[in-house]
N, C-alpha and C positions, 0 to 999 in steps of 0.2 A: 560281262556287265550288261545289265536289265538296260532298259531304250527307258529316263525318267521321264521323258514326257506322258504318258497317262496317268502319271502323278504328280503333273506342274499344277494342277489346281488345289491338293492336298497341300503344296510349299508355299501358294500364294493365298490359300487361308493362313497357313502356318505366320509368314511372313506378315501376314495384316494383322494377326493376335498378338504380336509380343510390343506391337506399336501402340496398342488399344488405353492405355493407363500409363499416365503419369509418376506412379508412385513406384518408387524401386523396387519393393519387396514384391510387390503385384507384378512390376513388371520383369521381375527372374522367375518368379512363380508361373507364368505364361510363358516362357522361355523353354522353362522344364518340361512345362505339359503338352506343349507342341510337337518337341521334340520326341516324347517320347509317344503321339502319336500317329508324329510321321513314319516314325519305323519301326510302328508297332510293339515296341520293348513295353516290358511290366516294370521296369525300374529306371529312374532316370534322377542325376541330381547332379546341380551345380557346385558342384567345390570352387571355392574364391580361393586366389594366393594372399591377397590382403584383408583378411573378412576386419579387422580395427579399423580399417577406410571410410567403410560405409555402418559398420556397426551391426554387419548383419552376419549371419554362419551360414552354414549350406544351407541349399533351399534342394526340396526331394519332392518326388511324386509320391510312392509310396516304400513299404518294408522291401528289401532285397527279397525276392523268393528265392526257395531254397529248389534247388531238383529232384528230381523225381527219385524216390525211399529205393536203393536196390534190393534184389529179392533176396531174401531171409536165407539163411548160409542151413546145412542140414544140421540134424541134432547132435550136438555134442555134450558130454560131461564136462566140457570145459565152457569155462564162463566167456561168449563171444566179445570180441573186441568192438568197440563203436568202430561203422566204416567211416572213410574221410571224404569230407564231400569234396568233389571238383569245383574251382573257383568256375564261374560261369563267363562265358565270352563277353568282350564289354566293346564297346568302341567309345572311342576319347578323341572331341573335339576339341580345342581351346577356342577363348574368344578371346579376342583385342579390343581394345578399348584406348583411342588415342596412343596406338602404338604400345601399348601395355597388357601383358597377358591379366586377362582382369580374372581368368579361372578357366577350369577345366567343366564339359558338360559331358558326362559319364552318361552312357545309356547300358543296360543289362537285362537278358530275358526276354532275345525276342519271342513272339510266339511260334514262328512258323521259321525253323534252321538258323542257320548263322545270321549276323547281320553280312551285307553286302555291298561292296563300290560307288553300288545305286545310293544305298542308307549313307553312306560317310558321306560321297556329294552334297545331297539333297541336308544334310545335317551342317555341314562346312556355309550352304547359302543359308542355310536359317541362320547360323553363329553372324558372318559378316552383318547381317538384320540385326541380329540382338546385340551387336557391338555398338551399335548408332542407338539402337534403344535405350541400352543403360546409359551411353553417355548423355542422351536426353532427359532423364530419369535421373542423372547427378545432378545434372542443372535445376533441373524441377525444386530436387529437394533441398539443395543451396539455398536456392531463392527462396523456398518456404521456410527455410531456419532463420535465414537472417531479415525473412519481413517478421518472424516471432518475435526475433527478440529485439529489434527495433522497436516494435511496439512494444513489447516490453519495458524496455528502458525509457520508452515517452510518457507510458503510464508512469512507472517510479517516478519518475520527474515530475510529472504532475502532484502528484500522492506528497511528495518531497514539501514542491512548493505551496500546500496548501495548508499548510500548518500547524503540523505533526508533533511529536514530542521528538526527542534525541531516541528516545528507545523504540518509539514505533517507527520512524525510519529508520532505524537498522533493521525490526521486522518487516518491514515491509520491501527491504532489499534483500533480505535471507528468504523471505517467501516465494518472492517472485523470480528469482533465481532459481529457487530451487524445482520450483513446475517447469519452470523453461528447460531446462538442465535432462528434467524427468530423473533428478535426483532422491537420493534417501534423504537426507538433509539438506537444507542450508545454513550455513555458519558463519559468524562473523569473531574474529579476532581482533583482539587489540594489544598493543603492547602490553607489558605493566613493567614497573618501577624499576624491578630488578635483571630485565634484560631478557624476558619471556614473553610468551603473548599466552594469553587467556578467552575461552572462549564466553563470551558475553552475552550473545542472541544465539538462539537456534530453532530451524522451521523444521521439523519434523513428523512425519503419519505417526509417530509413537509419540509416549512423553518424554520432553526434552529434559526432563526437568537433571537426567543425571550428564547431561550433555552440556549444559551450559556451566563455567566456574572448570571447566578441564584446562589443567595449564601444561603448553607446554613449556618443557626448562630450557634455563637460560646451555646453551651449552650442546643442543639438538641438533644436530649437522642439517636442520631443514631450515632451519633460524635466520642462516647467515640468509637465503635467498629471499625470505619472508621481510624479515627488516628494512632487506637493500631492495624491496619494490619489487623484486620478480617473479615472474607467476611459476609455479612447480606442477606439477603435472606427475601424479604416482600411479601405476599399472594395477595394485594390489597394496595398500593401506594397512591390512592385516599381514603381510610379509613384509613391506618392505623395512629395513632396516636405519632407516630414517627415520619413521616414526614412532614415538615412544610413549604415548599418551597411552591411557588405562580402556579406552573406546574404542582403539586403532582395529580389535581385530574383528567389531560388526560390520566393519566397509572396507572394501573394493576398490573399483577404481575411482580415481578422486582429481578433484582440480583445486589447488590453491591460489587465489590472487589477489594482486594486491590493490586495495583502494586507494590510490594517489591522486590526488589534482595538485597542479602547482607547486610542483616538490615536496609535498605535506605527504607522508602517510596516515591514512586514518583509522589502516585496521587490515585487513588482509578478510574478503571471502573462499569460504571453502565447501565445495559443491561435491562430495561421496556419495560413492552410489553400493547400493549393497555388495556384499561379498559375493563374485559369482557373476555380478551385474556385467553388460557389455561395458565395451571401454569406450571412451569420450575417440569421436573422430577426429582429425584433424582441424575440421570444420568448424565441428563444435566447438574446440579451445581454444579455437580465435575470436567468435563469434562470443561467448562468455569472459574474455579478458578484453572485450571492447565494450560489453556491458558493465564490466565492473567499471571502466575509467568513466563510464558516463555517467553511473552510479556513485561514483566520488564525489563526481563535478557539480551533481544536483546535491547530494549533503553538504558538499561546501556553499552551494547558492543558496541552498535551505538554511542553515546556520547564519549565514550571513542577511537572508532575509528576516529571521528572528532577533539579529540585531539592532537590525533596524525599528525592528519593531518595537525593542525595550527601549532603543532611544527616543522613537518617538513616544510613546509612552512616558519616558521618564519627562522629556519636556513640556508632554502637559501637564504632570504633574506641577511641574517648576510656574507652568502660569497658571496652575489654579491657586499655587501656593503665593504667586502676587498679587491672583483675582481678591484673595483672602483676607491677605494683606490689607488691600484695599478697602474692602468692605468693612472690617472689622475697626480699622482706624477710623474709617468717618462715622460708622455707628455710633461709636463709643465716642469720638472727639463731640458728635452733637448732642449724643445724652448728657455726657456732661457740661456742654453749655447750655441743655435745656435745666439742668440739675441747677446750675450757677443762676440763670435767670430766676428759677422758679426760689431759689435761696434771696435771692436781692429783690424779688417782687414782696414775697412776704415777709420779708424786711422794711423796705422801705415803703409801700401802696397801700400796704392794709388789705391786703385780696382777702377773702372770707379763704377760710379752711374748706370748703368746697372746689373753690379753684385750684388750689395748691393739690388738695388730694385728685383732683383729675389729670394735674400736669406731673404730679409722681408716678401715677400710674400710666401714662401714655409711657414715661422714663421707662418704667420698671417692662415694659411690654417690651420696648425698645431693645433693653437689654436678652431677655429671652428670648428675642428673634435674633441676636446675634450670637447668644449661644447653640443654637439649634442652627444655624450655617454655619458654623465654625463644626459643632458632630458631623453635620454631611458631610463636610469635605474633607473631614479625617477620616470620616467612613470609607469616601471613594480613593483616598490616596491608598488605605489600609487592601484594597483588590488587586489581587496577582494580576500581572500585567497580561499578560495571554491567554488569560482564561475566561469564561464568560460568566456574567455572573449568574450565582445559585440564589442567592437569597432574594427577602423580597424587596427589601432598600436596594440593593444593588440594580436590581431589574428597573426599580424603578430611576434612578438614577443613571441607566443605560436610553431609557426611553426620553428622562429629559435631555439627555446629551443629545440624543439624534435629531431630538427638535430644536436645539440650541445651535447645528450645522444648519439649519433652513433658516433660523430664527434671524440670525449672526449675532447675539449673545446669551448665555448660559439661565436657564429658567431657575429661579431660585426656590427651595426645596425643604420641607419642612416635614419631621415625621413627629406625631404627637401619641406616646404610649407604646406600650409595649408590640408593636407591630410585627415583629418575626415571632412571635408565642402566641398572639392570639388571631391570627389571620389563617382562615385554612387554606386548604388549595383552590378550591374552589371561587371561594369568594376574593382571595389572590388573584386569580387570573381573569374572570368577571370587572374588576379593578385597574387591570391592568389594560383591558381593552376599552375601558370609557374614558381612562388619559392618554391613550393612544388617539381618540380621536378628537379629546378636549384639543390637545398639543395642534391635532392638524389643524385645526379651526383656527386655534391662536394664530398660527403661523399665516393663513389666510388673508387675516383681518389687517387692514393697513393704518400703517402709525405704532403699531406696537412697538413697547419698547420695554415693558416687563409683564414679566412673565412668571406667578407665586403657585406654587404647589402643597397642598398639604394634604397629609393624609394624617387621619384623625381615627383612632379605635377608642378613647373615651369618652365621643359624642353620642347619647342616647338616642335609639330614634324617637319619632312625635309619639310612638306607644308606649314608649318606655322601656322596651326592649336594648339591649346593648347593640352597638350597631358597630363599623364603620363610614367616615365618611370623607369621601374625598372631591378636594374646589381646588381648582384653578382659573386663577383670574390672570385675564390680560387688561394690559389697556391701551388698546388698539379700538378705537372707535368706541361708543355708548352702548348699553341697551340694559335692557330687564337682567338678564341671566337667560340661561337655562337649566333644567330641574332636569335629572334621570333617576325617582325613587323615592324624593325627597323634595326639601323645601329652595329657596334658592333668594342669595343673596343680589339686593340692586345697588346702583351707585354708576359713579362713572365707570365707564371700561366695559366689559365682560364677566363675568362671573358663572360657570359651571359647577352645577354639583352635583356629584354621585353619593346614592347611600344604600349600605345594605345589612341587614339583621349580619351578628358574628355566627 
């Protein structure tokens, strides 16, 4: 046996390289190439006893070489036999790893004779080194799975609560799943009726479209564990005999689980990965069925914060429907006492037919301002409760609402003509930003206490061109008006107006 000290500085590079990286694969890849040359070999490679642990296969330097061709046999009429090659000397280290053979490190083809006492030594102190490496190299990458998918599941949860439909939060837990995963798909199951579950969403690089609506039957020995909450876990998807779906044989290994919060199940995900694909580690299967419970947990908080939201919702409907009430009782209760006055004046006073005709017409105005609140507020009840509005009433009845929070009561609201046909986009949104800051103004001015909007498309302009135009008056303090385009109404209060060609 060779004296290794004039190669303790070759082991204590060797030994400083397999420490260099963090990352597993990098760090048996450095392992490999140290080894092999510290003792000169052309071949070198780590075989794992568990490669499903870590997700990874052997890791190699390069092709096995072959030995040197022996010399050609003499001529014969007979057709020569291939010679047999000699397997080549190897020496076989293990490494431990927390008391566990984590594999073997095969070296083959030194350059220069056999390997030697010297080589096994010097290869035995790199292994105890790269036994502490990979086990630092495990942790590394622990921690970096489960800060993925932590953050993962905080985004869902966000994405959750921010106010999705039922269908794009199931895509949005099938998607992100399935990147975390580094799956072929993401999937989501749900029961159905008759004691199946069916597949509903699905994230996949191809199109889902024959993926999604796959049921499995009632009756699938995989069923019982799907239904009762518990997660499955299959090697191969395409053999295993539990699966019977019509899809089973494009994927691999696969993860089922189940989306429960508070005893509810809501569906079951299921994260396959191609046919062939490495298999899910240990790591990973707990690390993906703690994602799925907290991906339940945020659909359940999501659902239930859209409840909330149709109730409150439904309860302003309820008080715009007594604001309505309101309104429309004392409109109508004064028109007709102004109606009854104006019947007993020219009855009994002798008022000229000029008087009467102005106080029927103040009536008759009376009444057309209470039919045009009584449209709005059918209009605003008739808006899906969670969606924002499209049209151009709607926006604009979105705008007096938010000023009607600053206001603390509701701006009353009149549309005149055909406004969502003859309003383009343009001249819509140009509209929509001079009541935006009509509203701030109002809301400014102190003493207000109403607040009249109307937007007008069969007022001509002063050219005679078709126009729209839109006023808002308050009256909150005096003044003139003010004009943006157009002409502008005085009196008491405030009075704003916009006007522009259709």
């Amino acid at each position: 046996m060779h004296d290794p000290v004039p190669r303790l500085p070759s082991l204590l590079e060797a030994v400083l390289s397999v420490g260099t990286d963090l990352e597993l694969r990098a760090t048996l890849q450095h392992i490999v190439d140290a080894a092999a040359e510290l003792t000169e070999a052309r071949y070198a490679a780590l075989d794992m006893t568990d490669p499903g642990r870590d997700g990874l296969t052997g890791i190699r330097t390069a092709e096995r070489p072959e030995p040197p061709e022996p010399p050609a046999p003499p001529e014969s009429t007979e057709s020569p036999k291939p010679p047999e090659l000699p397997e080549l000397p190897e020496l076989v280290v293990p490494i431990h790893v927390d008391d566990e053979v984590f594999g073997d490190l095969r070296l083959a083809g030194k350059r220069e004779g056999p390997f030697t006492d010297e080589d096994e030594q010097l290869v035995r102190v790199l292994a105890t080194q790269a036994g502490i490496a990979i086990g630092n190299a495990r942790l590394y990458e622990t921690a970096r799975q489960r800060e993925r998918w932590i953050e993962g599941a905080a985004a869902v949860t966000t994405a959750l609560l921010s106010g999705e439909s039922a269908a794009d939060a199931l895509m949005t837990v099938a998607e992100r799943a399935r990147r975390l995963a580094e799956a072929s798909a993401g999937v989501i199951l749900q029961p159905t009726e008759d004691g199946g579950m069916e597949i509903v969403t699905a994230s996949t690089l191809d199109d889902p479209g024959d993926i999604v609506g796959v049921v499995i039957e009632p009756g699938s020995p995989v069923l019982e564990q799907l239904l009762g909450g518990e997660p499955v876990f299959i090697d191969d998807t395409a053999t295993d005999p539990r699966m019977t779906t019509r899809v089973r044989h494009r994927f691999g290994p696969s993860m089922m689980l189940p989306l429960q919060a508070g005893g509810r199940l809501l569906g079951t995900l299921a994260l396959p990965r191609r046919r062939g694909g490495r298999p899910y580690t240990a790591v990973e299967r707990l690390l993906a069925t703690q994602f799925a419970s907290q991906a339940a947990l945020a659909l359940v908080h999501a659902e239930a914060q859209h409840s909330r939201e149709r109730l409150a919702v439904y309860e302003d409907r309820d008080r715009i429907a007594r604001d309505l009430h309101d309104l429309v009782v004392q409109r109508l209760f004064a028109t007709g006492m102004m109606l009854e006055s104006t019947q007993r004046r020219s009855a009994g006073t002798g008022d000229t037919d000029k008087d009467v005709h102005a106080m029927l017409g103040r009536a008759v105005d009376e009444l057309q301002s209470t039919v045009q609140e009584v449209r709005t507020a059918i209009f605003a009840l008739q808006q899906p409760p969670a969606d924002a509005p499209t049209t151009f009433r709607g926006k604009v009845l979105r705008e007096a609402a938010g000023a009607g929070a600053v206001l603390g009561f509701q701006p009353s609201t009149r549309f005149i003509g055909a406004v969502e046909n003859r309003l383009a986009e343009p001249v819509a949104g140009r509209l929509l930003t001079a009541l935006r800051r009509a509203l701030t103004a109002a809301s400014r001015r102190a003493g207000a206490s109403r607040v009249e909007i109307t937007v007008d498309v069969t007022a001509p302009l002063p050219d005679g061109r078709p126009g729209v135009r839109l006023t808002v008056f308050d009256d909150g303090g005096a003044g003139n008006g003010h004009t943006e385009g157009g002409g502008a109404e005085g009196g008491a209060g405030t009075t704003v107006t916009w006007q522009s060609p259709l």
